[in-house]
N, C-alpha and C positions, 0 to 999 in steps of 0.2 A: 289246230282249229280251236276254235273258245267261241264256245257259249251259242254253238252252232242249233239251230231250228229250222226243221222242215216238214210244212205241210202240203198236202196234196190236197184238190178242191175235187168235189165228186156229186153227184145227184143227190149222194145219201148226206153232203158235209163234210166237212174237212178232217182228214185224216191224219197228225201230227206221226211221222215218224220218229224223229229225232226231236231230243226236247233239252235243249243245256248241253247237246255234246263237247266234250273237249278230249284233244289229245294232242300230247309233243313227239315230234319224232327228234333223235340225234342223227347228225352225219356218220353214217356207219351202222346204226341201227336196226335190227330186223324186226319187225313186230309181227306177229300171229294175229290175224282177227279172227274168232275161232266165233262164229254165232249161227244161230237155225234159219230158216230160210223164212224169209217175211218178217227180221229182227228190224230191216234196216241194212242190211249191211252193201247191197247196192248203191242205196243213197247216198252212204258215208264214203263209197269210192268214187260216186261220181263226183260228189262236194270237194271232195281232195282232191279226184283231177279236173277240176273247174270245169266239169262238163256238166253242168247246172251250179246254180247259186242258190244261198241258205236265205230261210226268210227272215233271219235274224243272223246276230252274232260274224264271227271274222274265221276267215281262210288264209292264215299269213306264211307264205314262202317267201324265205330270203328278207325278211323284217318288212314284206308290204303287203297289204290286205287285198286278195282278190277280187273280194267283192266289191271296191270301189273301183276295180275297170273297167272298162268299155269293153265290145265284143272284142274289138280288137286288141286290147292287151291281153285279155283275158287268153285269146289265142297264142299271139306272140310270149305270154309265160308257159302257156299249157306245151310251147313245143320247144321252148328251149330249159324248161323246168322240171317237167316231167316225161316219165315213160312208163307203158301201158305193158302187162303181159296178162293175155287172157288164155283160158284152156285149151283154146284151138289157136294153130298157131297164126292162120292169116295171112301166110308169105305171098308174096304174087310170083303165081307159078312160072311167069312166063321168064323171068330174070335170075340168077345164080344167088346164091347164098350171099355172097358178096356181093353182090349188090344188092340187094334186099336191105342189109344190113347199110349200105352208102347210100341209097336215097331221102330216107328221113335228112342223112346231114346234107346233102347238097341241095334238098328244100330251102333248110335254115341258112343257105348261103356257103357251105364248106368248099371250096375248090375239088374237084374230083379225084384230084391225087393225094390230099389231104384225106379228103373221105377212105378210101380204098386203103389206106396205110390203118386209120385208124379201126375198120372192118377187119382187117388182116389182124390187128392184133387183139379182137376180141376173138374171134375165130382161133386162134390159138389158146387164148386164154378159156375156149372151152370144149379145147383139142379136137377143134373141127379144122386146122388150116387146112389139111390135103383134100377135103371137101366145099374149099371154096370156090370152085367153077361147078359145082353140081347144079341142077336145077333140083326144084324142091319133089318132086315126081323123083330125083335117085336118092332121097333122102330117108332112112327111118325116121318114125314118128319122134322118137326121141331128139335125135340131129335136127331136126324141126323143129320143134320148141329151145332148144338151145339157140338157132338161129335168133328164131321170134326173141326167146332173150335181148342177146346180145345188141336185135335191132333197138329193142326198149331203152340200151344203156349206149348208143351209140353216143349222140349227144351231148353225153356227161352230166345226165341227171340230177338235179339234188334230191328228189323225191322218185320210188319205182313205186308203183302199184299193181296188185298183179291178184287175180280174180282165179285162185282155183288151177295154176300155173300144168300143175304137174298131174290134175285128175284125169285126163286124156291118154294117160300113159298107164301097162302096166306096172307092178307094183318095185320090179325091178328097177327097170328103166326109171321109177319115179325117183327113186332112192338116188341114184345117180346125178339125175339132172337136177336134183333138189342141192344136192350137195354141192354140183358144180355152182350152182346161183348162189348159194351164200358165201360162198369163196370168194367169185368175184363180186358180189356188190359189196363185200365186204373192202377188197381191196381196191374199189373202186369209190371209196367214203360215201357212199347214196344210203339216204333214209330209206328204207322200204318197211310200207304194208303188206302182208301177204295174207290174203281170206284163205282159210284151209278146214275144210273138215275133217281133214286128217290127224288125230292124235299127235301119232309118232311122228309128221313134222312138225305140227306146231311147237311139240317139247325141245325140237333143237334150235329155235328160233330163242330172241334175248329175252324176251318177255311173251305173255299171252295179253290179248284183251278182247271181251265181246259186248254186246249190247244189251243192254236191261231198260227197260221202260224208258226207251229215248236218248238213253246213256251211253257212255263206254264206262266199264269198270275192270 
């Protein structure tokens, strides 16, 4: 993003969150957004995942700027561009881990056996295969957010975002599941943001960055 601004209109007058933000992500890349709560850093995830537009400035994935599309493109990138992991996992309980993980892609058009292969090999990739007929009710909370992952990176992302991923889980479990996720979005080339108030992950992520008076720094 570059040179991103957003305000918010209110009875009291418009409250400018972000004023000039900018940041680059690489293919591969894990970033930390490490900031306190009412920094902004909501807004900076929603502007990245194009669930709202800046009132200035550019949101550019893949060399094109989002704020000059329509609802409709802005959709059509927000589902084949990006992927969402928030602290609760959100699976729908009524359908198997694998499938959970296949429906984002047979939204986007994937044929269902193409989906289902591609689900199987995230699910392995984070050593959940023999829990891919579970429903999410025989799942740990861990095995749940792993799912929720993997459903994030179904797609093949360029961008993950991911809001606090692993604060729902003991401190064990988080350690775990945190590791598994940088592995594979690692080896899966995806930018990722990760908001964390956690120290000790953010130091294992590549870089840190937080919010300062409408800033990233």
């Amino acid at each position: 993003m570059k040179a991103v601004r957003r305000t918010y209109q209110s009875d009291a007058g418009g409250l400018t969150v972000l004023d000039g933000a900018e940041l680059t992500l690489a293919p591969g890349e894990i970033v930390a957004l490490v900031a306190p709560s009412g920094s902004g850093k909501s807004t900076l995830l929603h502007l990245a995942g194009l669930l709202e537009k800046p009132d200035a400035g550019a949101v550019i994935i893949r060399g094109q700027n989002a704020a000059e599309l329509n609802d409709a493109g802005r959709t059509a990138m927000r589902r084949q561009e990006i992927g969402f992991v928030y602290q609760f996992h959100h699976l729908l309980a009524e359908f198997t881990a694998l499938e959970n993980i296949s429906i984002p892609q047979m939204i986007a058009g994937v044929p269902q056996a193409a989906a289902h292969q591609r689900s199987m090999e995230l699910l392995e990739k984070f050593g959940l295969g023999p829990r891919a007929t579970h429903l999410p009710g025989k799942l740990s909370g861990g095995e749940k957010q792993r799912v929720a992952i993997a459903r994030a990176l179904a797609n093949h992302p360029s961008l993950l975002l991911a809001d606090e991923p692993t604060g729902n889980l003991d401190v064990a479990t988080s350690n775990i599941v945190f590791e598994e996720l940088l592995h594979v979005v690692r080896s899966e080339n995806t930018a990722a943001l990760i908001a964390t108030h956690n120290p000790e992950l953010a130091a294992r992520m590549d870089r840190q960055i937080t919010l300062r008076d409408g800033r990233l720094v």
